[in-house]
N, C-alpha and C positions, 0 to 999 in steps of 0.2 A: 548650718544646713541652709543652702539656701533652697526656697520651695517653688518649684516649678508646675506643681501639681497636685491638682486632690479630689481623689476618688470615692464617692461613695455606695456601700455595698448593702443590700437590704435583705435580708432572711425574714424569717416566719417571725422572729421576734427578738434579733439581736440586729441592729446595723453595723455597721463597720464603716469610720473612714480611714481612708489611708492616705497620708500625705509622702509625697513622693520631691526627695532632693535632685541639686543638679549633678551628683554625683553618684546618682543609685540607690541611695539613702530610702531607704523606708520606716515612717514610722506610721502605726496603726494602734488605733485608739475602737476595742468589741465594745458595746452597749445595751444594755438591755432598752428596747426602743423599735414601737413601729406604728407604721402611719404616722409618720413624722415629715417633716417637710427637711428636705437635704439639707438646705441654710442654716435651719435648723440643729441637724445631729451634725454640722463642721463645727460651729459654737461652742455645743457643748462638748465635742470632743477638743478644742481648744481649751476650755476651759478646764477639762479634767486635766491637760498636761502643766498647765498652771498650779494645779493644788500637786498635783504628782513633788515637780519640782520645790514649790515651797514643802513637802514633806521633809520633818523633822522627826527622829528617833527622840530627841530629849524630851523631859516634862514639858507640858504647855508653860507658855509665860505669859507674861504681861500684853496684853494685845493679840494673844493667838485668838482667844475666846471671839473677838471683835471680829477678825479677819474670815473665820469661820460663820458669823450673821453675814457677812458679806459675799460668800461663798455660796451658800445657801439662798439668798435671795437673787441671786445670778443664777443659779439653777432652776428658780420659780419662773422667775421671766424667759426662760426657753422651755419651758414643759418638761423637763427631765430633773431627776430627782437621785440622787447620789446615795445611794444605802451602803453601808459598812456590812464588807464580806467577812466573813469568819472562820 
């Protein structure tokens, strides 16, 4: 996809970006998130489609543990905080 565009949408307490391809392509990343600074919630909606992708069904292995402190302190440095839904 290539990205031509990205939109961010702000509610009472959820933002939304939405990146927008050169062929119509939408993808959108909801947040729990407000009073944030836009640059801000594109980042970390960046960064959630990074953990999305590396998503694995199999047992953790060797080095997931590691990549997950890593994840998490990249979430510290932009203010947003990843909770496991259930």
């Amino acid at each position: 996809m290539q990205l031509i565009e990205t939109n961010v949408h702000s509610g009472e307490v959820t933002m939304t970006v939405e990146f927008v391809g050169e062929g119509g392509e939408k993808v959108s990343v909801c947040m729990v998130a407000h009073d944030v600074p836009e640059d801000a919630a594109v980042t970390r909606a960046k960064e959630i489609m990074v953990q999305l992708t590396a998503f694995d069904s199999d047992p953790p292995q060797q080095g997931d543990i590691e990549d997950e402190t890593v994840n998490e302190e990249a979430a510290e440095n932009t203010g947003f905080m990843s909770e496991p839904r259930s």
